[in-house]
KOLMAR-760885 format. One line per 3 residues: their letters; for each residue x, y, z of C-alpha. Coordinates in Angstrom, 2 decimals, always signed. Each point is the difference from the previous one (the first is absolute). Example, Ala and Ser with C-alpha at 12.3 -4.5 7.8 and 13.67 -1.06 7.14 Angstrom:
KOLMAR-760885
AS	+12.30/-4.50/+7.80 ~ +1.37/+3.44/-0.66
***
This chain:
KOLMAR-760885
XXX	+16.96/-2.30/+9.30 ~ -2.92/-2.41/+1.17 ~ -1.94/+2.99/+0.64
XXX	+0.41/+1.42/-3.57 ~ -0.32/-3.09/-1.76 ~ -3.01/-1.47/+1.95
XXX	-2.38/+2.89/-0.34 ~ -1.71/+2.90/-2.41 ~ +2.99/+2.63/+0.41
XXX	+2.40/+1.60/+2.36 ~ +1.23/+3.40/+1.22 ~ +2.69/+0.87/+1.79
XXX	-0.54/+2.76/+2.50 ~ +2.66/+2.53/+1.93 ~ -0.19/+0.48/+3.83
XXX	-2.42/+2.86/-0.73 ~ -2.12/-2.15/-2.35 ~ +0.68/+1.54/-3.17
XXX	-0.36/-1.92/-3.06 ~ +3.65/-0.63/-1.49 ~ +0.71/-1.76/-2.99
XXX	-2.64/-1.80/-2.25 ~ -3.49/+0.78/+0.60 ~ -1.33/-2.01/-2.90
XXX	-1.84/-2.49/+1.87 ~ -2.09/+3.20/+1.85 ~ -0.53/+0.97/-4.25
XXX	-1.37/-3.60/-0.74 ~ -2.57/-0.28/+3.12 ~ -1.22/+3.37/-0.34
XXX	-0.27/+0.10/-3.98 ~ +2.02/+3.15/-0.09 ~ +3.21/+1.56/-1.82
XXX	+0.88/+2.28/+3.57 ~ +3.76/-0.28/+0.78 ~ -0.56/-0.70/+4.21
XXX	+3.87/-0.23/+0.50 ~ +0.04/+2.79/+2.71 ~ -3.08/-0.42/+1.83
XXX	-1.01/-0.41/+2.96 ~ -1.49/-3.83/-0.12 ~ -2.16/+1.02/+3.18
XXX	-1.48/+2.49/-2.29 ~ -1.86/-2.72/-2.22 ~ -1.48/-1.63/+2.52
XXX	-3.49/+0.66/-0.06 ~ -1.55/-0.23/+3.84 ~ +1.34/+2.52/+2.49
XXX	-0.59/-3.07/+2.62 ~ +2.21/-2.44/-2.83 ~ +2.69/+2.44/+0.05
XXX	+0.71/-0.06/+3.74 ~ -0.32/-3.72/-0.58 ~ +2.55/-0.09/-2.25
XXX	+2.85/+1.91/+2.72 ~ -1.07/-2.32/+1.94 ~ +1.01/-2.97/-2.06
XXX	+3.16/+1.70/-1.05 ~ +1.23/+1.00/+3.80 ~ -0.96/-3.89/+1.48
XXX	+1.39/-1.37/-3.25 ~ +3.47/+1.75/+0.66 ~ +0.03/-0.75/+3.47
XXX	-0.51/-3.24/-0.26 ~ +2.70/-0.83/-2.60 ~ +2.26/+1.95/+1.46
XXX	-0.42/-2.13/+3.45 ~ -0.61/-3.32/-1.67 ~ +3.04/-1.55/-1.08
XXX	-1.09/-2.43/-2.74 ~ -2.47/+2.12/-2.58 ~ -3.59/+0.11/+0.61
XXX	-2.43/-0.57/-2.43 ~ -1.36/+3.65/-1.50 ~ -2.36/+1.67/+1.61
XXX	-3.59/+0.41/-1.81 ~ -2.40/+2.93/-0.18 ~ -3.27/+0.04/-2.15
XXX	-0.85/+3.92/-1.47 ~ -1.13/+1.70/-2.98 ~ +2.21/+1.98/-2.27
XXX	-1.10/+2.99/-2.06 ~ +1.00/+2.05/-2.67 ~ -3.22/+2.12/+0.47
XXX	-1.80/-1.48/-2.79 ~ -0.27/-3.70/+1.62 ~ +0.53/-1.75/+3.01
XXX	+1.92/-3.31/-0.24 ~ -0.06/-3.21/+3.00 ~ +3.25/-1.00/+0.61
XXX	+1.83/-2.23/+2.47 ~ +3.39/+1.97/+0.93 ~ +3.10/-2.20/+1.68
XXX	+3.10/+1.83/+1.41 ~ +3.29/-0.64/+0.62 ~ +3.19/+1.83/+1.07
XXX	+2.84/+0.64/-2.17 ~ +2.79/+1.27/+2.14 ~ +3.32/+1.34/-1.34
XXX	-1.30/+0.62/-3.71 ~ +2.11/+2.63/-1.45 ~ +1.87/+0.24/+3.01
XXX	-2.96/+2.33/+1.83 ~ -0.06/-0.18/+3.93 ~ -3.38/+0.01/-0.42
XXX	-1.83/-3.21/-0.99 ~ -1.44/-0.10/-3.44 ~ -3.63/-1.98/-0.44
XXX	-1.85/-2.49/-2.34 ~ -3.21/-0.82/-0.43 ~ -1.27/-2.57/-2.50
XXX	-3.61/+0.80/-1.24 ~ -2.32/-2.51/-0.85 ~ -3.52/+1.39/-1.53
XXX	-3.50/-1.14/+1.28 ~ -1.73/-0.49/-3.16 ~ -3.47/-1.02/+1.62
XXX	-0.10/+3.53/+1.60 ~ +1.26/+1.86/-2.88 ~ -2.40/+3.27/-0.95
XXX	-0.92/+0.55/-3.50 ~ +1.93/+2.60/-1.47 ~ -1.79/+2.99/-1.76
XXX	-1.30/-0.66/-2.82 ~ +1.42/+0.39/-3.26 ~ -2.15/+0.09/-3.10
XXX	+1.22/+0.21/-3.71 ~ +2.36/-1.91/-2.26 ~ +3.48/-0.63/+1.59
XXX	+2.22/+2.75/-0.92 ~ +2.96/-2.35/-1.31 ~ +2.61/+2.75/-1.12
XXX	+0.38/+0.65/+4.08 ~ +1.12/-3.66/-0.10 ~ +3.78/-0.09/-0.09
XXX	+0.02/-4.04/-1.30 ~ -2.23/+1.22/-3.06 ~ +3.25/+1.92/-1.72
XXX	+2.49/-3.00/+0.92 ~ +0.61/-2.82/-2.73 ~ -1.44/-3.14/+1.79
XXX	+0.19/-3.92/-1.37 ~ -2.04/-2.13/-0.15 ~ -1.32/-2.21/+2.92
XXX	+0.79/+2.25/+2.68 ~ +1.30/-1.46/+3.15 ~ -0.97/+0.98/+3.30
XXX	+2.10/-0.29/+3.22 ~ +0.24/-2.60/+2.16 ~ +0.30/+0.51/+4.14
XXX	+0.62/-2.51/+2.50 ~ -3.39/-0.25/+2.40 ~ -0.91/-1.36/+3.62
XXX	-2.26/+1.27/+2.91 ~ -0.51/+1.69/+3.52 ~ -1.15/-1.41/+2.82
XXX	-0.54/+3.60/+1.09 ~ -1.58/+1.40/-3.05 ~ -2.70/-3.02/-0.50
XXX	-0.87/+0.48/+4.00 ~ -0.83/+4.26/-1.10 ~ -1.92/-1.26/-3.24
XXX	-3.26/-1.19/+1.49 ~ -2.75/-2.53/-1.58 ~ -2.43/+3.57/+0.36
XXX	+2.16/+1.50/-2.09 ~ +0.66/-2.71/-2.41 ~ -4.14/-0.65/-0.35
XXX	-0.06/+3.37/-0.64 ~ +1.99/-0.23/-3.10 ~ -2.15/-2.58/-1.39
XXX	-3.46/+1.62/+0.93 ~ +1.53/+3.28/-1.93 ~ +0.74/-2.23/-2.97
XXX	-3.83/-1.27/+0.19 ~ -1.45/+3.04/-0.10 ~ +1.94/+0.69/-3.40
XXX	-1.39/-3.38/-1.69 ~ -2.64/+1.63/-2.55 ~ -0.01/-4.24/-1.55
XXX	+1.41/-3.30/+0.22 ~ +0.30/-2.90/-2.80 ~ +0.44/-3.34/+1.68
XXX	+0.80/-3.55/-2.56 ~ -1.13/-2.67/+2.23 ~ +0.25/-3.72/-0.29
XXX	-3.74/-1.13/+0.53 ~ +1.15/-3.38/-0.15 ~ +2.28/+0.32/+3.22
XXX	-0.99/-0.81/+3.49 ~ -0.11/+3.91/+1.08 ~ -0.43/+1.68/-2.96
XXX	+3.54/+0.95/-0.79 ~ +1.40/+3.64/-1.07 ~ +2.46/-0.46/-2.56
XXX	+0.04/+3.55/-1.41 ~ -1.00/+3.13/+1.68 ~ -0.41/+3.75/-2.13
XXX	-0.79/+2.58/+2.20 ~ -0.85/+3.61/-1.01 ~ +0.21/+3.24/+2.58
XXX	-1.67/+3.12/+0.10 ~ +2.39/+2.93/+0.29 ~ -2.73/+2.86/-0.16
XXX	+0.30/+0.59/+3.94 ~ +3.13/+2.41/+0.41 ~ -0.34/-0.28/+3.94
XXX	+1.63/-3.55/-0.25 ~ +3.08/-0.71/-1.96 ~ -0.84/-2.87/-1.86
XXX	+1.68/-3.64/-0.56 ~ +3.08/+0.74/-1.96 ~ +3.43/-1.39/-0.48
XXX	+1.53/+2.16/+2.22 ~ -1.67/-1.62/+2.97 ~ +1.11/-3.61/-1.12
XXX	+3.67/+1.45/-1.17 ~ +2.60/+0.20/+2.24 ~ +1.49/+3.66/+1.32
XXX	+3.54/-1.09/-1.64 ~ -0.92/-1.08/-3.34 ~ -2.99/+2.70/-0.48
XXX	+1.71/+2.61/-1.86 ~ +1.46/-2.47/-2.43 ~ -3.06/-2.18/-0.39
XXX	-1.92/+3.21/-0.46 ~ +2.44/+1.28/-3.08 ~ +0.05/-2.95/-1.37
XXX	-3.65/-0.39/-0.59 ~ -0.52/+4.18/-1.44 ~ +3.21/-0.81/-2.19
XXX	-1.76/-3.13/-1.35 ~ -3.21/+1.93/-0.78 ~ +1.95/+3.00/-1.09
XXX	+1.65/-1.72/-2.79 ~ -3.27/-1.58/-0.75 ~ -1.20/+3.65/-0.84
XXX	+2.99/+0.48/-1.99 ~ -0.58/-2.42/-2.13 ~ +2.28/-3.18/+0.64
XXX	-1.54/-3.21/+0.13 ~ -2.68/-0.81/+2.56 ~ +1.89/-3.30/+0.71
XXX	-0.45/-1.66/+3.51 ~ +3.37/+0.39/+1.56 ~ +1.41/-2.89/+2.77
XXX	+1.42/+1.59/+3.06 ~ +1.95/-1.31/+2.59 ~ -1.45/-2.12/+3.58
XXX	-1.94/+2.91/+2.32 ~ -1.57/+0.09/+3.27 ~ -3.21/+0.81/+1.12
XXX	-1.54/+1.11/+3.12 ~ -2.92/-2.30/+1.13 ~ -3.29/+1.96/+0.50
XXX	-0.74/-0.39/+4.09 ~ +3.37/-0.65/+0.75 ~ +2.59/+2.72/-1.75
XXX	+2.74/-1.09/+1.64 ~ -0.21/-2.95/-1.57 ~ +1.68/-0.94/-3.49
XXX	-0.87/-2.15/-2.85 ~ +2.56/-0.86/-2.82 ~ -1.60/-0.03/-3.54
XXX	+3.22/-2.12/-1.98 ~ -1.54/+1.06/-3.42 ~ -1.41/+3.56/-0.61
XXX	-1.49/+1.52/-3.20 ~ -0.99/+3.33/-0.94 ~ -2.61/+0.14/-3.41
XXX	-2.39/+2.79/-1.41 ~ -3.43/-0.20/+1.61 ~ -1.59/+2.09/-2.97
XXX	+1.17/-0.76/-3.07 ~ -2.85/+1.20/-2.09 ~ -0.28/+3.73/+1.76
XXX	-1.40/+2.98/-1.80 ~ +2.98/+3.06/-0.01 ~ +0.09/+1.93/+2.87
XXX	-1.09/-2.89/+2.36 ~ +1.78/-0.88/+3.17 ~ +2.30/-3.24/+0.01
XXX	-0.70/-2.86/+2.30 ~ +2.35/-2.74/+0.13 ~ -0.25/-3.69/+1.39
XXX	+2.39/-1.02/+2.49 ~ +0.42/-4.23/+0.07 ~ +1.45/-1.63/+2.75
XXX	+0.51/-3.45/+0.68 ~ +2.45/-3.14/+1.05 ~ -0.32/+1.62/+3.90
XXX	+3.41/-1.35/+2.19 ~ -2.56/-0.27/+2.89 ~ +3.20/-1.56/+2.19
XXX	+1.74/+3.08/-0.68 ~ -2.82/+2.57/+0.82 ~ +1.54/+1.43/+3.34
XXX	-1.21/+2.23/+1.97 ~ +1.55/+3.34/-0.77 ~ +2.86/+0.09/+3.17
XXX	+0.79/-2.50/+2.05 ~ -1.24/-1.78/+2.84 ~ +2.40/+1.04/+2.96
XXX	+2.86/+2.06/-0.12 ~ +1.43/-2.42/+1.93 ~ +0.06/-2.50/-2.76
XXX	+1.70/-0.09/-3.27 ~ -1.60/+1.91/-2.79 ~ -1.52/-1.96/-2.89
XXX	+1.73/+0.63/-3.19 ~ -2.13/-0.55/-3.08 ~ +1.85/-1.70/-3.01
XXX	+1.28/+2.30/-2.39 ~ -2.30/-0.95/-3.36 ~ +1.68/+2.39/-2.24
XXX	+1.90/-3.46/-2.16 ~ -2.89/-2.28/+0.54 ~ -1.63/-1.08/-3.11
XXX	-2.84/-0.37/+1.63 ~ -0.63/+3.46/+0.69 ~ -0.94/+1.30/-3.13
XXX	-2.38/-0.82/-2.67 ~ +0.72/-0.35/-3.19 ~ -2.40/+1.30/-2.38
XXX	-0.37/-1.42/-3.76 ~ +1.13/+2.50/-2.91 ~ -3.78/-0.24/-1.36
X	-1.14/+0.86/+3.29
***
C-alpha cells in the first residue's frame, strides 16, 4: 500500500514476471492504449545490461525478505522502459508478495516512479488533435471539472538516483526553447525586482520535445488533466460559451526538480484567442495562483521507515475553488 500510494504506478508481477492485472500505469508512462497484462515486464526494459540488472534486484530483493524478519525497505533499480516508439527513465522498487491467490510461488510488485528530466521526446505529431478518438468528448461533462486529489511524500532513494546533472539538464533544455522573455520590473526597488515574467518558446525543433504541461503534470492526474483541457476547447468549437471555467487545487512539477510538487489552491482555465479567424487552432490560458508552498511535498516520502505524509483532502474546502462572477 505505501508503495502504490507513494509513487507514479504499480504492477504486480507472477514468479515468471508476467504482467497480471492492471497495466494502466505502463499505458500512462508510455502514452499508449497496449493492453501489457501478459507480458513479460523484462521484455520492456530497454538495456540488455538493465535487464540482468533487474534479476538481480528481484533475486537479492527476495532473499533478503525472506531472511529478514521485520520488512526491508524496497529495493530500487533505475532503467528505461519502451514501447518501441520511446524510451521512458524510471526508478523501479520491489517487493514480495507471498501467498497472493494462494500460489506457492511468490507473486511481485514494483512501484514505478517516472524520471521526467530524462524523458525523450516522443515522435512528433503534427495536425489538429483528432478529438472524436477522445472517449471524454462524447460524455456529458459539468461544469468546473474536478480533478483528483492523491496523497504525496518522497524517497530518500529516488532523490539520491535523480542527480543535480540531470536536473540542470532539464532547465538548460527549457533555455534553449525560450524564443523571448517579457520581464515588469520595479525600477524603484533596490535590485530591480521581477514582478511578472511572459515567456514565449520556440517549438520548430522536433529533435527536442518542448516545455509542455505534461512535463510539469503529474503521471496520475495526466490523462484527466489532459481531457479536461481538449473537452474545454472542444465545446469551445461547438459553440458554447467561451467562459473561463474555475477548477479545482492542482499540482505542479517544479522545473529542475520534478519530483518536487507545488499546490496551486485556485486554478482557472480561459480562451487565449478569442478573436480567431475559422479554422484557427485554439490556445487557452491556464491561471494559477494562491500556491500552499507548506504543502508542496516532494512526490514520496522521505524514508520508508517513517510515516508517510498524507496531504489534506481539499475536496470541501472553500478555499479551493474560485468562484467566478456570472458577467465574467
Amino acid at each position: 500500500k505505501i508503495l502504490k500510494g507513494l509513487c507514479d504506478g504499480s504492477l504486480v508481477l507472477d514468479s515468471k514476471m508476467i504482467v497480471r492485472g492492471s497495466s494502466s500505469c505502463l499505458q500512462r508512462l508510455l502514452s499508449t492504449q497496449n493492453n501489457f497484462e501478459g507480458t513479460d515486464f523484462s521484455s520492456l526494459i530497454d538495456c540488455h545490461d538493465s535487464k540482468k540488472k533487474f534479476d538481480t534486484l528481484v533475486r537479492t530483493s527476495v532473499r533478503s525478505q525472506a531472511n529478514d524478519a521485520e520488512a526491508a525497505p524496497p529495493s530500487c533499480l533505475r532503467v528505461s522502459l519502451s514501447d518501441g516508439t520511446q524510451r521512458v527513465p524510471v526508478d523501479v522498487f520491489h517487493a514480495v508478495l507471498p501467498g497472493l491467490f494462494g500460489a506457492e510461488e511468490p507473486h511481485h510488485i514494483l512501484a514505478l516512479v517516472e524520471d521526467t528530466a530524462s524523458r525523450e521526446a516522443p515522435l512528433a505529431k503534427h495536425g489538429f488533435p483528432e478529438w472524436h478518438q477522445i472517449p471524454e468528448m462524447n460524455k456529458a461533462r459539468r461544469w468546473p471539472f474536478s480533478l483528483p486529489s492523491e496523497s504525496a511524500g518522497s524517497s530518500s532513494r529516488s532523490e539520491a538516483a535523480s542527480t543535480a546533472h540531470a536536473r540542470s539538464n532539464e532547465i538548460l533544455e527549457v533555455l534553449q526553447d525560450l524564443a523571448e522573455a517579457t520581464f515588469l520590473v520595479d525600477p524603484c526597488s533596490p535590485d530591480v525586482d521581477l514582478l511578472e515574467a511572459h515567456l514565449r518558446f520556440d517549438r520548430r525543433l522536433p529533435t527536442r520535445q518542448p516545455p509542455s504541461m505534461r512535463m510539469l503534470s503529474k503521471i496520475n492526474e495526466w490523462d484527466d488533466f489532459q481531457g479536461l483541457l481538449r473537452a474545454y476547447a472542444m465545446s469551445v468549437l461547438q459553440g458554447a460559451p467561451d467562459l473561463p471555467v474555475a477548477l479545482r487545487a492542482m499540482q505542479v512539477r517544479i522545473p529542475g526538480a520534478p519530483r518536487k510538487l507545488l499546490k496551486a489552491r485556485q486554478v482557472r482555465l480561459s480562451l487565449a484567442n478569442r478573436s480567431r479567424e475559422f479554422g484557427q487552432p485554439i490556445f487557452l490560458y491556464l491561471h494559477l495562483k494562491n500556491f500552499n508552498k507548506k504543502e508542496a511535498w516532494p512526490s514520496y516520502v522521505t524514508g520508508l521507515q517513517h510515516e508517510a505524509l498524507v496531504e489534506r483532502p481539499d475536496d470541501d474546502s472553500s478555499e479551493d475553488q474560485e468562484v467566478l462572477p456570472d458577467d465574467a
